[in-house]
N, C-alpha and C positions, 0 to 999 in steps of 0.2 A: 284169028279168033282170040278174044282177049275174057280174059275169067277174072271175073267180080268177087275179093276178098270182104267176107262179113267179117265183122268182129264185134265180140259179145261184149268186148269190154266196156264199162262206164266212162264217162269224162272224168271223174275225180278219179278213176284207175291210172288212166290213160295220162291224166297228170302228173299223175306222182311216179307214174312208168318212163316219163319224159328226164334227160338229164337236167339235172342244175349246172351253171355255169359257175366255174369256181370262184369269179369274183363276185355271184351272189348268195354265196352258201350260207343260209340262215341260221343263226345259232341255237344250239337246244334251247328247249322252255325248261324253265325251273318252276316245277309245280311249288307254289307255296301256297304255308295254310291261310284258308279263308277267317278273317277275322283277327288275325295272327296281332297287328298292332293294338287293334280294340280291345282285346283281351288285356294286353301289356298295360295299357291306361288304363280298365279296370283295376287290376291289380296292385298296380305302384298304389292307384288313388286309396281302395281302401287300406292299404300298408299305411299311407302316411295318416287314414284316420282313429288307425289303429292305436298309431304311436302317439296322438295327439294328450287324449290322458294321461298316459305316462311322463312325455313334456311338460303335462302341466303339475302333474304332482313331484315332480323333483325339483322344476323351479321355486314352486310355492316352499315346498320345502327349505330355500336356502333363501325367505323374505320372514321377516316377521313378522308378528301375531297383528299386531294395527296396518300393517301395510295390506294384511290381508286382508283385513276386515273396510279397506278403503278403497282397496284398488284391485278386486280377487283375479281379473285378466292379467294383473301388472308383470315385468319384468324384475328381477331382484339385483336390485339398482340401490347402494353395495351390496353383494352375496353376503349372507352370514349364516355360520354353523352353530350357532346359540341352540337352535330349535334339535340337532344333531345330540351335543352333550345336554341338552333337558331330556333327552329321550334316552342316551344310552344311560346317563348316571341316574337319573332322578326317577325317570321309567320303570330303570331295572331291565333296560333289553339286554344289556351285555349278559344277565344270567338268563334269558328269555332265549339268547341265541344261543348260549352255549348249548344250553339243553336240548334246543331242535335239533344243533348239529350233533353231538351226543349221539341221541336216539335213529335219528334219520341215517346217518353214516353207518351206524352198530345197526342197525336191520337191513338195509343195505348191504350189508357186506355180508350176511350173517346169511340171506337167503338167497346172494348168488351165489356164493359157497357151495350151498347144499343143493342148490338146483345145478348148477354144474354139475356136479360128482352125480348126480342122481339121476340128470337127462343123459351125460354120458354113460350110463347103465343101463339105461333103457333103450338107447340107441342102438348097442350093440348085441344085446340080449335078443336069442335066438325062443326062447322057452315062454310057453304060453302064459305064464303067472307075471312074465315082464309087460306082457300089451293090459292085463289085469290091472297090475300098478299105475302102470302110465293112464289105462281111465281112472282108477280112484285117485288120480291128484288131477288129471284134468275136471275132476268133477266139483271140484271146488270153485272153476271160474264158472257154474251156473249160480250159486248163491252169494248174493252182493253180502261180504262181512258189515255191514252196518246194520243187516236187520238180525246180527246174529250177537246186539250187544247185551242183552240181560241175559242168554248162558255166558257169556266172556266176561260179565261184571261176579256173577255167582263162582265162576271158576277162578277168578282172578279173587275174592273172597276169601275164596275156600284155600287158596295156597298162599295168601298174606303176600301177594303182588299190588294191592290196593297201594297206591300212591305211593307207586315204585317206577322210576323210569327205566331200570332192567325191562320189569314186565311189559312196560310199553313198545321198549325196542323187539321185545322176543315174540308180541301180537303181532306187531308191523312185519316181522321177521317171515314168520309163519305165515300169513295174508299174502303173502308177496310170491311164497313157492310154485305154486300152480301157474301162475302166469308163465312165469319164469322158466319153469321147465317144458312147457309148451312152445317157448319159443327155440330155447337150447336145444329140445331134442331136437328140430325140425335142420338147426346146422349141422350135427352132431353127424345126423345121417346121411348128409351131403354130402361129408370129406370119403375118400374114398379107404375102403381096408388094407390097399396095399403098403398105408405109412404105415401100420401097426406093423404090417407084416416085415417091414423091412425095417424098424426099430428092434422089433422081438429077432431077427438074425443078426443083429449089432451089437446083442445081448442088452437093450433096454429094457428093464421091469416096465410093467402093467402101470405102477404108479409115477415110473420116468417116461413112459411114451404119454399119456395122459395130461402131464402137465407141461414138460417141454414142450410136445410138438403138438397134442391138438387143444388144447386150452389155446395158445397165440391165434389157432388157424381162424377161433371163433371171438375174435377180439368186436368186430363188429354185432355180435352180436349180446357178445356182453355189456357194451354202452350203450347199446339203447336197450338191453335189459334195466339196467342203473338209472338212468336215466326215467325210462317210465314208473320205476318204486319209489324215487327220489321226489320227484314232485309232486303225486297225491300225500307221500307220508310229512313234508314240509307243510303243506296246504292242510291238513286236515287238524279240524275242527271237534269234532264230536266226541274220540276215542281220549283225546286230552283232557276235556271239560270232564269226563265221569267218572277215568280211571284217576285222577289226578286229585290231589285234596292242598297241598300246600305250595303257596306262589311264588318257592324259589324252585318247585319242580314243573314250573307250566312251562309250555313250547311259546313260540312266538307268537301263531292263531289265540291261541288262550289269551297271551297275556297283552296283546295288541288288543285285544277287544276290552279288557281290563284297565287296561291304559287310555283308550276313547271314555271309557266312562266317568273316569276320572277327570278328564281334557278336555269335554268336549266341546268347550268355548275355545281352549288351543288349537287352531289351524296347524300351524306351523310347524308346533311338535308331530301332530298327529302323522301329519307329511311325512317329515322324517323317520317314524316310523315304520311307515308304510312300502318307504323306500328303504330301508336295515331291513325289512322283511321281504323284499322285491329280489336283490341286489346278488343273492347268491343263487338263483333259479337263473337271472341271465345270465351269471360266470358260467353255469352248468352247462345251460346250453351251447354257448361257444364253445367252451374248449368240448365237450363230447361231439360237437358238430365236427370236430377236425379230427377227434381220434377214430369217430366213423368213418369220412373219407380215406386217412389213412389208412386206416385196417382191410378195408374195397380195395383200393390201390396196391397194397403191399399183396395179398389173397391172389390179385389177377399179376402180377409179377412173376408169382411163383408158377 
């Protein structure tokens, strides 16, 4: 008597239940993403149509005024820096730069300072009047400071900051706090209590555990604090033209548009201009690009 085995299983069970022969053992699948190169040929493409204006205003830049006016695709076939010194000397950029750098450096520095020390206060405060503070300064990134310039023209009036570049470095200074401490507290809270704890048994003050060890820990997030103040307050436009009255204290924005109006049959200088006011936004960004990575890198080290 012989007894008939059923079996429930499917053929794709039953297949994959089957051995593989080890000379034909198939190798894993690497899922990749879909679109993966397409994406990459977008992007390079518009990178390089990005860069394409900038190409063309540093070449132009270094052609002169008739070559421009003859051949404005041309290549600057010999280079020349004429357009360079008509623009630093005769322009007036050289005191157009100082003073962005001036002002933009000194508020910069002036309100990670104070957002540091102030997000790491807030950080570590247990006490309800500390989450109080920390919303009355995050409450200042709901009003954009431009619509807030004729009380800042009347106050800046009223204390004889009018057409003072102190004043403008200590607007930008101040404009720039909220942000700043918004993002500082948010590392601040991350590092863990037990470095204070084991500074404060080594006998480190408050003010030596603070800046030795957790100011470094938040290096990344100091340069892209810098970083984001640095180039709206270089860029801008507005708070220069109202508070500012004489044109050895204009910034670059001011006085590059002062200087078009003056040029503005000058191609060549204008170029050059444009690039003296380009030129230190791309150093920024490179070297903060590296001290960012650095500071990720050196953080996951430890």
């Amino acid at each position: 008597m012989t007894t008939a085995v059923v079996t429930t299983e499917s053929p794709q069970e039953q297949a994959a239940a089957r051995p593989v022969p080890s000379g034909r053992r198939r190798p894993p699948r690497v899922n990749r993403p879909v679109g993966g190169a397409g994406a990459s040929v977008l992007l390079w493409g518009y990178a390089a149509l990005a860069l394409v204006p900038l190409l063309l205003m540093v070449s132009n830049s270094f052609r002169t005024n008739s070559d421009l006016i003859t051949d404005p695709l041309g290549l600057p076939t010999p280079p020349t820096t004429a357009s360079y010194v008509e623009a630093w000397t005769t322009g007036n950029f050289a005191t157009y730069f100082a003073n962005s750098l001036a002002v933009t450096v000194g508020a910069v520095a002036i309100s990670t300072a104070v957002a540091t020390m102030a997000a790491y206060a807030l950080a570590r405060g247990r006490s309800r009047i500390f989450r109080w503070l920390e919303a009355l300064f995050l409450s200042g990134l709901m009003l954009p400071i431009h619509l807030a310039i004729l009380p800042i023209f009347y106050l800046f009036d009223g204390l004889g900051l009018i057409d003072s570049r102190l004043g403008l470095m200590l607007m930008y200074a101040a404009s720039g706090v909220p942000f700043s401490i918004f993002v500082l507290t948010t590392f601040f809270r991350q590092l863990p209590e037990e470095l204070e704890e084991a500074a404060a048994l080594d006998g480190a003050s408050h003010w030596q555990t603070f800046w030795r060890i957790m100011v470094p820990l938040v290096r990344p997030a100091l340069a892209t604090v810098a970083v984001f103040r640095f180039v709206p307050i270089w860029n801008d436009f507005l708070f220069p033209l109202v508070l500012l009255r004489s044109e050895d204290k204009y910034t670059l924005p001011v006085g590059l548009t002062s200087f078009f109006g003056e040029n503005a049959t000058n191609y060549s200088a204008v170029f050059a201009g444009l690039v003296i006011t380009t030129i230190p936004l791309i150093v920024l960004f490179l070297v903060a690009t590296k001290q960012i990575v650095a500071g990720l890198t050196a953080g996951m080290a430890k």
